[in-house]
FIGUPA-550013 format. One record per residue (C-alpha): residue number from 0; residue in one letter; chain; x, y, z. Coordinates in Angstrom, 1 decimal. Layout:
<nodes>
+-----+------+------+--------+--------+--------+
| pos | code | unit |     xx |     yy |     zz |
+-----+------+------+--------+--------+--------+
| NUM |    A |    A |      X |      Y |      Z |
...
+-----+------+------+--------+--------+--------+
</nodes>
This chain:
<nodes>
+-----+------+------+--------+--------+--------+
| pos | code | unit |     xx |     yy |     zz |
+-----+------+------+--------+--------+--------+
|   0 |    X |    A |   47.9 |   20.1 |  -59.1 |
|   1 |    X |    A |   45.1 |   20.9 |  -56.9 |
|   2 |    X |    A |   45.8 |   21.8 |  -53.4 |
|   3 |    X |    A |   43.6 |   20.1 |  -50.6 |
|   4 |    X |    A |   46.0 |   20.5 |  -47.6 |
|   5 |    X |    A |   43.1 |   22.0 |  -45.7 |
|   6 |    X |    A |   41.2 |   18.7 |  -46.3 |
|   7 |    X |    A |   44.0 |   16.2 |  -45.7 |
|   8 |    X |    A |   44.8 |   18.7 |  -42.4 |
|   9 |    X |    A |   41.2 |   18.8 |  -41.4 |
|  10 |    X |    A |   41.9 |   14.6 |  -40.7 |
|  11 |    X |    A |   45.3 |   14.2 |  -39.7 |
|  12 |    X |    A |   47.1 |   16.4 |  -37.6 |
|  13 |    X |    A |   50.8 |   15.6 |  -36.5 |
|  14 |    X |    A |   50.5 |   12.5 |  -38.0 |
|  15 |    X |    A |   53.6 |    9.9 |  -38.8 |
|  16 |    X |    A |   53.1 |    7.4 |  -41.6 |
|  17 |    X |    A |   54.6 |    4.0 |  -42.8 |
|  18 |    X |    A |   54.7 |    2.2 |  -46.2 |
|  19 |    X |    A |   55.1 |   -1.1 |  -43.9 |
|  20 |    X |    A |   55.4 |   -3.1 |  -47.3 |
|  21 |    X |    A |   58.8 |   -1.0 |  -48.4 |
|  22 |    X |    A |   59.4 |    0.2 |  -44.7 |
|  23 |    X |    A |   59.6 |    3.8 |  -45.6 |
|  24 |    X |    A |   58.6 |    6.1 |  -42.8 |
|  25 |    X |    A |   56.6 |    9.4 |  -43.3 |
|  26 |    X |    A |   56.5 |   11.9 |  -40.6 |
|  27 |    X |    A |   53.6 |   14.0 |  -41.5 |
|  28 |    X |    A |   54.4 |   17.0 |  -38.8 |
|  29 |    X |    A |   55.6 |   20.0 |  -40.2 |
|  30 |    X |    A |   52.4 |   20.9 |  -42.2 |
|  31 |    X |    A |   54.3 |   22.9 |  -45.1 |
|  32 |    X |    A |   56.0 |   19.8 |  -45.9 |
|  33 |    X |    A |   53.1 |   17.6 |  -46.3 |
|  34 |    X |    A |   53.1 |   16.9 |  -50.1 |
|  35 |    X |    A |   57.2 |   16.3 |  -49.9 |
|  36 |    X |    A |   56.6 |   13.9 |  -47.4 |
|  37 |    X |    A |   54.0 |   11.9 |  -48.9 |
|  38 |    X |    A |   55.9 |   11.5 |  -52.2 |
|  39 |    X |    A |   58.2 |   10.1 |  -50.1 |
|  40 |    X |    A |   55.4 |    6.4 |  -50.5 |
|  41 |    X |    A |   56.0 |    7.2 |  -54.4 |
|  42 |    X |    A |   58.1 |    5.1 |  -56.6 |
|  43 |    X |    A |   61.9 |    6.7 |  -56.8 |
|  44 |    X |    A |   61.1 |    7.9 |  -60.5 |
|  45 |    X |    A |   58.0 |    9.8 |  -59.6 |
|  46 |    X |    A |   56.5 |   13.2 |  -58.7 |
|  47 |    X |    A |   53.2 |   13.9 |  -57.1 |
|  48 |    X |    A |   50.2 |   14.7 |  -59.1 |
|  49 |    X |    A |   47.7 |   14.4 |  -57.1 |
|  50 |    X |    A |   46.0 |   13.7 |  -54.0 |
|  51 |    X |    A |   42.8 |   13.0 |  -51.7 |
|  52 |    X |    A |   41.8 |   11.8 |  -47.8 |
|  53 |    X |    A |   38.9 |   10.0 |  -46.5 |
|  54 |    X |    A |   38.0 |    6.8 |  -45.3 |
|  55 |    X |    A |   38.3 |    4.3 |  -48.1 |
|  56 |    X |    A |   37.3 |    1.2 |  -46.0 |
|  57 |    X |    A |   34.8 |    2.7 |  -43.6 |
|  58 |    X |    A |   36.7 |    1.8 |  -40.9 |
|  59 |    X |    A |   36.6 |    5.2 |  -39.4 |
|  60 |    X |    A |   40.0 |    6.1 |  -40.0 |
|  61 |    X |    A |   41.8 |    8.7 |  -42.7 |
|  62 |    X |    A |   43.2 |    7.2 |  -45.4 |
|  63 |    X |    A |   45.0 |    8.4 |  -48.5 |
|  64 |    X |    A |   45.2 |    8.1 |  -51.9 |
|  65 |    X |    A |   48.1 |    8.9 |  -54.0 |
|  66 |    X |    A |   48.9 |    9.7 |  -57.6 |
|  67 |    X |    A |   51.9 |    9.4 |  -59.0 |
|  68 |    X |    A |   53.6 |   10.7 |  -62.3 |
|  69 |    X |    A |   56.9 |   11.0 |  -63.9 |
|  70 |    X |    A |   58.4 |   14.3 |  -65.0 |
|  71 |    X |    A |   60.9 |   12.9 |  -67.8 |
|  72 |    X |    A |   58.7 |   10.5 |  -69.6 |
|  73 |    X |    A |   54.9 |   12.3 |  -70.6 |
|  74 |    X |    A |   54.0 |    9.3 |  -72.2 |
|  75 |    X |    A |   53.9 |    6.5 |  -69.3 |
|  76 |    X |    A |   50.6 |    6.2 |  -67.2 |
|  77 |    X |    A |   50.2 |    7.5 |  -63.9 |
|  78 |    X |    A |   50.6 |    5.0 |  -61.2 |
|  79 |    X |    A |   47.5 |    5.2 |  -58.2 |
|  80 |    X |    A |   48.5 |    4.2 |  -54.5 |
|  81 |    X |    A |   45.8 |    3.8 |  -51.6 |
|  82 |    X |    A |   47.2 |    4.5 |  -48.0 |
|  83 |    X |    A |   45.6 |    2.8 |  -45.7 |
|  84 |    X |    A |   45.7 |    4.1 |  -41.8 |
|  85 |    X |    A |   46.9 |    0.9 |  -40.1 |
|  86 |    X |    A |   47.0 |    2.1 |  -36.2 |
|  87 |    X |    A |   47.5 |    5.2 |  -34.7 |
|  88 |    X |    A |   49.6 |    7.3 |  -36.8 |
|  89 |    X |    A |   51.3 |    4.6 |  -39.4 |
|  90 |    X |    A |   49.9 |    3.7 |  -42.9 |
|  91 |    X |    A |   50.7 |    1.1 |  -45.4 |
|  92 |    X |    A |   50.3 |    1.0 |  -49.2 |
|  93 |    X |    A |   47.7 |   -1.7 |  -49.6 |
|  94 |    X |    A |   47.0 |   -1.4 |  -53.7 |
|  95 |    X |    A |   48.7 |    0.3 |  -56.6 |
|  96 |    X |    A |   47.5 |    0.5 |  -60.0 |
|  97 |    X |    A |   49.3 |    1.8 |  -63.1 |
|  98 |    X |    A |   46.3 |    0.9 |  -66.0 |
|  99 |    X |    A |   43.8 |    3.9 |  -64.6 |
| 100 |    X |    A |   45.3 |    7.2 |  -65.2 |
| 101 |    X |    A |   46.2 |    7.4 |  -68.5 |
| 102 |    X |    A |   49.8 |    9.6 |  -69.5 |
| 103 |    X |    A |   50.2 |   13.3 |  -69.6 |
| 104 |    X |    A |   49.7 |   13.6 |  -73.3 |
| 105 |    X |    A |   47.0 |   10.4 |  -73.6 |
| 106 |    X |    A |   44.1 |   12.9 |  -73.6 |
| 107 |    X |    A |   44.3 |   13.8 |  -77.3 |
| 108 |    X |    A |   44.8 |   17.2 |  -79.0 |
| 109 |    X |    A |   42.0 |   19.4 |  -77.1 |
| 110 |    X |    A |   42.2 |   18.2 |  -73.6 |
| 111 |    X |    A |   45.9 |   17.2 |  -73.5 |
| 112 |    X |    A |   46.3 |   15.9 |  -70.1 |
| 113 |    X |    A |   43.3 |   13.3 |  -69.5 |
| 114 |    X |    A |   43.1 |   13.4 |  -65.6 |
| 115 |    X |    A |   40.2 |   16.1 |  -64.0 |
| 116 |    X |    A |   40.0 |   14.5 |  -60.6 |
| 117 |    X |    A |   39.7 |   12.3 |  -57.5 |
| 118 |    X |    A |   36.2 |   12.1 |  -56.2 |
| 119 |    X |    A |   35.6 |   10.3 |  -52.9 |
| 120 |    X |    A |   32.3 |    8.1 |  -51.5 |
| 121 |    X |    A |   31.1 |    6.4 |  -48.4 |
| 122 |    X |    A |   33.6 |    3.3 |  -48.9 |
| 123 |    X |    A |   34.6 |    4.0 |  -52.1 |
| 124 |    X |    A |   36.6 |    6.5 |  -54.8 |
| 125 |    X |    A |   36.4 |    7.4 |  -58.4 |
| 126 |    X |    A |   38.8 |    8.8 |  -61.4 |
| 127 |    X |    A |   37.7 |   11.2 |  -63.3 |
| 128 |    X |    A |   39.4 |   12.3 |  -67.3 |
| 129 |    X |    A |   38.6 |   14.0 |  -69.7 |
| 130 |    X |    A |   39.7 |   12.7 |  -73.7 |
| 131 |    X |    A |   39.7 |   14.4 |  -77.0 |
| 132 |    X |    A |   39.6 |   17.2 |  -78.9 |
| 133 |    X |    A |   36.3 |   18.2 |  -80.7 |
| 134 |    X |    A |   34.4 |   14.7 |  -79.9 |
| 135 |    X |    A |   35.0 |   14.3 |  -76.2 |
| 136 |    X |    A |   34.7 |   11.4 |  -74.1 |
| 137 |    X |    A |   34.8 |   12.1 |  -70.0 |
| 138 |    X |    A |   34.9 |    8.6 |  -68.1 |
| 139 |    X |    A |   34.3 |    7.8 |  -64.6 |
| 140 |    X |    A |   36.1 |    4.7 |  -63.2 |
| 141 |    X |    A |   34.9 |    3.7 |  -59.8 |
| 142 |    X |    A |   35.7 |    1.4 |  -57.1 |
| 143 |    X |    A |   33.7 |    0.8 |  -54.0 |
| 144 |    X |    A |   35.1 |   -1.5 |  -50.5 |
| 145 |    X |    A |   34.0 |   -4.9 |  -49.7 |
| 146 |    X |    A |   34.8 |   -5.8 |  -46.2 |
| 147 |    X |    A |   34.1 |   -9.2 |  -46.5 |
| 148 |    X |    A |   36.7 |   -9.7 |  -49.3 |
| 149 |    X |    A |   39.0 |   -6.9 |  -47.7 |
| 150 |    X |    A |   39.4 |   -4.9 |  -50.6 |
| 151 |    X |    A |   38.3 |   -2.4 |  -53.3 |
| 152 |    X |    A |   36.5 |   -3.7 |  -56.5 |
| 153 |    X |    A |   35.0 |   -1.9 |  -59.4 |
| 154 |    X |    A |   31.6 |   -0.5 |  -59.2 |
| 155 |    X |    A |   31.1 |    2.1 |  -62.5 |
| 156 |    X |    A |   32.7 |    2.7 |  -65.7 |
| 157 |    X |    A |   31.0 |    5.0 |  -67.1 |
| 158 |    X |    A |   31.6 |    7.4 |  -70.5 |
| 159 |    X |    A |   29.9 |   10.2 |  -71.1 |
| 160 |    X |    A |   30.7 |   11.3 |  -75.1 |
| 161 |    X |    A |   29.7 |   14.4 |  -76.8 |
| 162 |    X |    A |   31.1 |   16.6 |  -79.4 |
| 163 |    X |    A |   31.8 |   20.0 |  -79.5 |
| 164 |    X |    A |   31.0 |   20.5 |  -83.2 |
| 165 |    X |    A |   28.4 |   23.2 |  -83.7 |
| 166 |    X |    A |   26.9 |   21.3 |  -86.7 |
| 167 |    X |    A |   26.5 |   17.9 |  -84.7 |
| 168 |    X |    A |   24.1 |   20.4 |  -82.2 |
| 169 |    X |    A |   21.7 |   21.8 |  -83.6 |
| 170 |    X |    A |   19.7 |   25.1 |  -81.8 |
| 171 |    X |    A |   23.4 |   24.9 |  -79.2 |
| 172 |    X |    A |   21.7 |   22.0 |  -77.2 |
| 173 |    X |    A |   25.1 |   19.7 |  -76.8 |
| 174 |    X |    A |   23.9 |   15.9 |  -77.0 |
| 175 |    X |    A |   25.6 |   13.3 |  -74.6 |
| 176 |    X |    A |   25.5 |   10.0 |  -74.9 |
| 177 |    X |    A |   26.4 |    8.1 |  -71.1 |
| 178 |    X |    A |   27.1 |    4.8 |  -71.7 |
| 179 |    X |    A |   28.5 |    2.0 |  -69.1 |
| 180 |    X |    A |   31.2 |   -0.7 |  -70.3 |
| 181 |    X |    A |   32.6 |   -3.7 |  -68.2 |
| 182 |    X |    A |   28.9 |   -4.6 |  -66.2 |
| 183 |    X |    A |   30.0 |   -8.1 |  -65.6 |
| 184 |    X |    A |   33.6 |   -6.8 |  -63.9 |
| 185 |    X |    A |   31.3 |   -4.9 |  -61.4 |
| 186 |    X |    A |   31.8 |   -6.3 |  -58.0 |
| 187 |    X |    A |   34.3 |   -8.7 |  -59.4 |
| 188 |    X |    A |   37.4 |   -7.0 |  -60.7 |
| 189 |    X |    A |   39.7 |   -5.8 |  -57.7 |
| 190 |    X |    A |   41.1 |   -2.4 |  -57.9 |
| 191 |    X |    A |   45.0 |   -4.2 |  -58.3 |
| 192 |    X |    A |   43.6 |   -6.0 |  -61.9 |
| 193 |    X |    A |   42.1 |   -3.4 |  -63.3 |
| 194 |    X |    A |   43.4 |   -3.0 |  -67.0 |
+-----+------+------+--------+--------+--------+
</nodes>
């Protein structure tokens, strides 16, 4: 897992959270405790894979986002939580989603695990992964705020294909072909739904 604590610290500092729609409470104070504490918004089965801060709804205030995994059961997708800062010092979990990180071993022979990484926007957040072995396909699944509608709704899903094959690249120049799926979801389909 990658470690941004200096990130995540750099925005909150002695900071207590709540999951107000399970009534957990975080206390994020000791600072080498940080990534036990915030499993503590994860569902009882899961571990933490991974995790990111920023403002996800431009409101000015840290927020969180969450990944979640299982360690028994490689095969079961990884479910995605976003934290949202609420008030001074609490948070609640305002969206999950289980159909956007795919499992453990999902990513095919060559890359094995799928996920590469969270990447953050003004208002918004993508997923990175990675599947395949010799023909790979990386795709980009982003979702970008609407304050009007209060929530997060997708905005790219791109894939980016290419194989690693030295006869399908002639003179070593690796062809990729970027191609975008699910246009008419853009804007539409909520972070929650997406499938």
């Amino acid at each position: 897992m990658k470690t941004i604590l200096p990130l995540l610290l750099s925005f909150v500092f002695q900071l207590s959270a709540s999951a107000q729609n399970n009534g957990k409470v975080v206390h994020l104070q000791q600072k080498n405790k940080l990534k036990e504490q915030l499993s503590r918004f994860l569902d009882k089965d899961q571990v933490l894979l991974d995790f990111k801060t920023g403002d996800l709804n431009n409101d000015g205030k840290p927020d969180v986002i969450l990944i979640g995994t299982t360690e028994t059961d490689n095969e079961k997708n990884r479910k995605v939580y976003l934290l949202i800062c609420v008030g001074k010092d609490s948070f609640k979990v305002t969206a999950t989603n289980s159909n956007i990180i795919g499992c453990a071993v999902c990513g095919g022979a060559g890359a094995g695990d799928p996920y590469r990484k969270i990447v953050l926007s003004k208002g918004g957040f993508s997923f990175v992964q990675l599947y395949g072995a010799s023909d790979k396909t990386e795709t980009t699944i982003a979702f970008k705020y609407n304050p009007k509608r209060k929530s997060w709704f997708l905005s790219k899903n791109n894939m980016r294909s290419y194989s690693s094959r030295p006869e399908e690249n002639p003179g070593n120049e690796i062809k990729v072909v970027q191609t975008e799926s699910r246009k008419g979801d853009y804007g539409k389909l909520k972070f929650e739904d997406y499938r």
